[in-house]
C-alpha positions as a Markdown table, in Angstrom:
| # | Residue | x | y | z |
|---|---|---|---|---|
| 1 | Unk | 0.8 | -13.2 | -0.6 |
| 2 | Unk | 1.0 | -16.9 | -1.0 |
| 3 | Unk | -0.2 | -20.1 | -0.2 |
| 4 | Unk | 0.7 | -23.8 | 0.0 |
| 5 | Unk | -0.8 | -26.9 | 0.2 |
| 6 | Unk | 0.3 | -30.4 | 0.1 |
| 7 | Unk | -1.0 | -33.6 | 0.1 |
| 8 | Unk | -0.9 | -36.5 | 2.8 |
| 9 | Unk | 2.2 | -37.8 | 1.5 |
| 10 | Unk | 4.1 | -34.5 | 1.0 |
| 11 | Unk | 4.8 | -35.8 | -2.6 |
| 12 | Unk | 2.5 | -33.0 | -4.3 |
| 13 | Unk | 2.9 | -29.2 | -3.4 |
| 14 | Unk | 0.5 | -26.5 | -4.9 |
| 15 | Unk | 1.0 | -22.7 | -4.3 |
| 16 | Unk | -0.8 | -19.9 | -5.2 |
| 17 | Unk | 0.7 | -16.9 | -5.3 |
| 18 | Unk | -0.6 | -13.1 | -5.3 |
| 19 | Unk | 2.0 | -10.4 | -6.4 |
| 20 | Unk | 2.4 | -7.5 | -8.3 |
| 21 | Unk | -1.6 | -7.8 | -9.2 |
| 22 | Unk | -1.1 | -11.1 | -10.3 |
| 23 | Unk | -2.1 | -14.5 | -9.9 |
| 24 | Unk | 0.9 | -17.8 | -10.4 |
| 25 | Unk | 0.0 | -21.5 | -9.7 |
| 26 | Unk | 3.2 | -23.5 | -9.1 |
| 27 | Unk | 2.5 | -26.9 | -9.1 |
| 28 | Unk | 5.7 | -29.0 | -7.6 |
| 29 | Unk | 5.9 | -33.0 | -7.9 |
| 30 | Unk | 9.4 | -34.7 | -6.6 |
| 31 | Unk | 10.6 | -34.7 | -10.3 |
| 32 | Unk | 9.3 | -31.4 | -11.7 |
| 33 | Unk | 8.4 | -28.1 | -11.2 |
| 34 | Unk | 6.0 | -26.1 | -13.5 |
| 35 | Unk | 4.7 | -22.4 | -12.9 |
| 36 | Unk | 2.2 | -20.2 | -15.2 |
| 37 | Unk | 0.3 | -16.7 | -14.7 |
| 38 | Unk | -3.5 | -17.5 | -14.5 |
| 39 | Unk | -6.0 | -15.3 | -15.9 |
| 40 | Unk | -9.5 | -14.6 | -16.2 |
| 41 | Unk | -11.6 | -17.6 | -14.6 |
| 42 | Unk | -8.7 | -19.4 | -13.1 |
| 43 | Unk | -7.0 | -16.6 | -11.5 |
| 44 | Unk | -10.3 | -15.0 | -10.2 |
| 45 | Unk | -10.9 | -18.5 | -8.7 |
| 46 | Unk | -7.4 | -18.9 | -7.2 |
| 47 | Unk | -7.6 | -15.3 | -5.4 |
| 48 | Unk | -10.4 | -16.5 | -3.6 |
| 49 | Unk | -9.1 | -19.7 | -3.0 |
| 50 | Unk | -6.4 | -17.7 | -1.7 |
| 51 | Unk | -8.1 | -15.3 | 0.5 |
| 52 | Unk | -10.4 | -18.0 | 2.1 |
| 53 | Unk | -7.6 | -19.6 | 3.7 |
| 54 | Unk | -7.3 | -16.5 | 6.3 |
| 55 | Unk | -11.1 | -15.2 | 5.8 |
| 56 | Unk | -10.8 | -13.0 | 9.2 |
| 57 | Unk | -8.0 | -11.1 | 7.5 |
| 58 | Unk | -8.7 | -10.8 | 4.1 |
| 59 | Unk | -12.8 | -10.3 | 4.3 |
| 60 | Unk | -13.2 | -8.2 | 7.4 |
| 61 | Unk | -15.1 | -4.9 | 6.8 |
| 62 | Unk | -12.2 | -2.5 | 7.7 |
| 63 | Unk | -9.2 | -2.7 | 6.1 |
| 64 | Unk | -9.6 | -6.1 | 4.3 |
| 65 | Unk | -8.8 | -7.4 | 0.8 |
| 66 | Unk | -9.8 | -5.1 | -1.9 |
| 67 | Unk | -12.8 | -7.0 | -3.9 |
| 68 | Unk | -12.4 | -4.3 | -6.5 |
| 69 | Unk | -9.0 | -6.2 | -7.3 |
| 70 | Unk | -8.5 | -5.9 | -11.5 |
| 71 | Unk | -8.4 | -10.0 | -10.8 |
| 72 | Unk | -12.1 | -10.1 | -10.0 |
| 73 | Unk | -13.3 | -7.4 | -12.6 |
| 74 | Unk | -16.4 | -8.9 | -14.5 |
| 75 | Unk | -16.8 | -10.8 | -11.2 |
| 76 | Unk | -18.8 | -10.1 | -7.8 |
| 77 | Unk | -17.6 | -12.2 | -5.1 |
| 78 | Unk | -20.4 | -12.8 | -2.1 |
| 79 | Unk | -19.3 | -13.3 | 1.7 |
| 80 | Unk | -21.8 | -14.6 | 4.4 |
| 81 | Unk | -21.1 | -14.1 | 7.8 |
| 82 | Unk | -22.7 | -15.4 | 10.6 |
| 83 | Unk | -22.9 | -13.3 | 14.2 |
| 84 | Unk | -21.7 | -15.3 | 17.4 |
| 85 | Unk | -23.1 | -14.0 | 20.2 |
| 86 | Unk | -20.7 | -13.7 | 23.0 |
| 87 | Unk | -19.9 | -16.0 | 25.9 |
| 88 | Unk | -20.4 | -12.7 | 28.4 |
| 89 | Unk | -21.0 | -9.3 | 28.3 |
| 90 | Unk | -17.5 | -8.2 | 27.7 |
| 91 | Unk | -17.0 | -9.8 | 24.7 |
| 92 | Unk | -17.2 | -8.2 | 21.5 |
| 93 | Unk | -19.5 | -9.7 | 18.5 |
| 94 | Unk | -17.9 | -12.0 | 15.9 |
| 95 | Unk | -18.3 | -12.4 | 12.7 |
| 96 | Unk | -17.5 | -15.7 | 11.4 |
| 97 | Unk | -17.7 | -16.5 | 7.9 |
| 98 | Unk | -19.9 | -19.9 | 6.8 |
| 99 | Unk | -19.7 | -19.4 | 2.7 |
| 100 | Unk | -18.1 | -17.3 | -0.2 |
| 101 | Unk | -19.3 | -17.3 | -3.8 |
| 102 | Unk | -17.8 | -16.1 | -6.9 |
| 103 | Unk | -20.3 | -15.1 | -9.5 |
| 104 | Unk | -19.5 | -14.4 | -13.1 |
| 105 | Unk | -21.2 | -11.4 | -14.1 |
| 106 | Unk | -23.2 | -11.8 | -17.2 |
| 107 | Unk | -26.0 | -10.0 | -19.0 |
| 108 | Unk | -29.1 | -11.8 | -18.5 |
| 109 | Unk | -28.0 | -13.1 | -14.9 |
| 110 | Unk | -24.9 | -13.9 | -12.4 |
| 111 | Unk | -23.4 | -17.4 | -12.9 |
| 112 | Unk | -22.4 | -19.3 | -10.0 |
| 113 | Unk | -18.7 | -20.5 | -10.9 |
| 114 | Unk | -16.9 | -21.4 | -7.5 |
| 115 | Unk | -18.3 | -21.5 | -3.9 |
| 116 | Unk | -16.5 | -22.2 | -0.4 |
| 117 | Unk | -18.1 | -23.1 | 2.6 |
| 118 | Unk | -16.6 | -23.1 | 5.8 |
| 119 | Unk | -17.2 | -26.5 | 7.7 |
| 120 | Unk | -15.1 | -26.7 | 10.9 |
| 121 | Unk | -12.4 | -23.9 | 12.4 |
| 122 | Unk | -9.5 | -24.7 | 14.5 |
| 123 | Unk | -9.4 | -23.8 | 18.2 |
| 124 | Unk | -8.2 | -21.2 | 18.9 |
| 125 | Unk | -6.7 | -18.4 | 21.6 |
| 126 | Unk | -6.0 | -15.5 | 19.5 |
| 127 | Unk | -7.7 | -13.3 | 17.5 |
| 128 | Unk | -7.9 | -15.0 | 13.8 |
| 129 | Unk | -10.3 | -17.6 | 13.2 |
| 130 | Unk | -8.4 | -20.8 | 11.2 |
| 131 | Unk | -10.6 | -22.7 | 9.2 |
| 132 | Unk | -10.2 | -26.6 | 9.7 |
| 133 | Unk | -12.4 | -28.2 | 7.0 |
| 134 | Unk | -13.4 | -26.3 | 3.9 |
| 135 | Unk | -15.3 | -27.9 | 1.1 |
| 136 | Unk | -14.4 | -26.0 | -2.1 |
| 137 | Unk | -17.1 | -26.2 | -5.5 |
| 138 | Unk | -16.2 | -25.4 | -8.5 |
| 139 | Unk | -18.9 | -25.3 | -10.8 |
| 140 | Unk | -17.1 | -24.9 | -14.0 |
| 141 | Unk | -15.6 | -27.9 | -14.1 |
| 142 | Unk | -18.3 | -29.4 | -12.1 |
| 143 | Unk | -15.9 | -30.6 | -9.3 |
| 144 | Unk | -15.8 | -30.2 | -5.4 |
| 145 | Unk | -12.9 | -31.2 | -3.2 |
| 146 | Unk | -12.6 | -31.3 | 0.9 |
| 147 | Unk | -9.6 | -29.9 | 2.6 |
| 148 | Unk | -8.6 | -30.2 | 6.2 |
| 149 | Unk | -5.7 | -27.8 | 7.3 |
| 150 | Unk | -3.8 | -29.5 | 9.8 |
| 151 | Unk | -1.4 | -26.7 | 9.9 |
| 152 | Unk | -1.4 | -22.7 | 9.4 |
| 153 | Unk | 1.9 | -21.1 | 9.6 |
| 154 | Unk | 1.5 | -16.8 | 8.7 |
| 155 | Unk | 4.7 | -15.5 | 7.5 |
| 156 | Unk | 3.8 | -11.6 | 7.9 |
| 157 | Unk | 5.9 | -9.0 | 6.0 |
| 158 | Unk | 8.2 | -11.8 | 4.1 |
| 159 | Unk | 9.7 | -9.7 | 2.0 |
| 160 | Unk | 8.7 | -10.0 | -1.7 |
| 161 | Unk | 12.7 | -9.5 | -3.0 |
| 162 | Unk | 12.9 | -13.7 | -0.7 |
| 163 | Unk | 11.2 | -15.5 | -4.0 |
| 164 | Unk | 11.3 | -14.8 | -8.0 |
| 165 | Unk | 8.5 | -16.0 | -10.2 |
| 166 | Unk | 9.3 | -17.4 | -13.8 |
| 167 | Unk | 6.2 | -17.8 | -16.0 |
| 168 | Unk | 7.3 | -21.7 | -18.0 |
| 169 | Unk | 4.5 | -20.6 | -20.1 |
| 170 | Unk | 5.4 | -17.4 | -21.9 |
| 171 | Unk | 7.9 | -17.8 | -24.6 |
């Protein structure tokens, strides 16, 4: 599973990437190209920077992403829904989701260390919901950042074999 993101100019790529139980961040500039394996904090934040990009996939009840990933271990990650009520009495119920925290687990109390709310979703005639605007927090580093998705493009079943990772960190 991946994910990229660019900025206005095109100039600046970022992509996350989820494979093999890992987390990469590749971080591409027009002159230079840098990869790394994330762990602990960082690659518990970038999994659910990851997964909120396509919450109706990844955090539905059945058959959704596994929160008891090894990434998020030492972690409980929070998901709040609210209930549409449908337009008429053949519609189903949806769940649409408005916010998702990640907590650190700690002794005396859960710490608060990223949060994502959900502030506009695309329109839309099939059955996933594409989130527009989402403000992410991340209250580590005491930062927050806005992102409007102009574009989603869903590559399902790419196969894995179409893109090797090389870690520019390890020795």
């Amino acid at each position: 599973m991946k994910m990229a993101v660019f900025n206005d100019l095109k100039s600046v790529r970022i992509t996350i990437i989820y494979r093999g139980g890992e987390i990469h961040l590749s971080e591409s500039t027009p002159t230079q190209t840098t990869i790394r394996k994330l762990n602990d904090i960082e690659a518990a934040s970038y999994l659910i920077d990851l997964l909120s990009i396509n919450p109706d996939y990844h955090f539905r009840k059945e058959e959704g992403f596994d929160l008891n990933n090894p990434i998020f271990k030492g972690y409980n990650v929070n998901v709040e829904m609210a209930v549409d009520d449908p337009t008429n009495e053949d519609d189903l119920k949806r769940e649409t989701p408005t916010r998702i925290q990640l907590f650190k687990v700690d002794k005396e109390a859960p710490k608060l260390i990223r949060e994502i709310k959900y502030l506009s979703f695309h329109q839309s005639n099939n059955e996933f919901l594409k989130p527009k605007e989402i403000l992410f927090i991340d209250y580590s580093r005491k930062r927050r950042g806005r992102i409007v998705l102009n574009n989603h493009e869903y590559n399902i079943g790419l196969p894995e074999f179409l893109f090797e990772l090389r870690d520019e960190t390890a020795e």
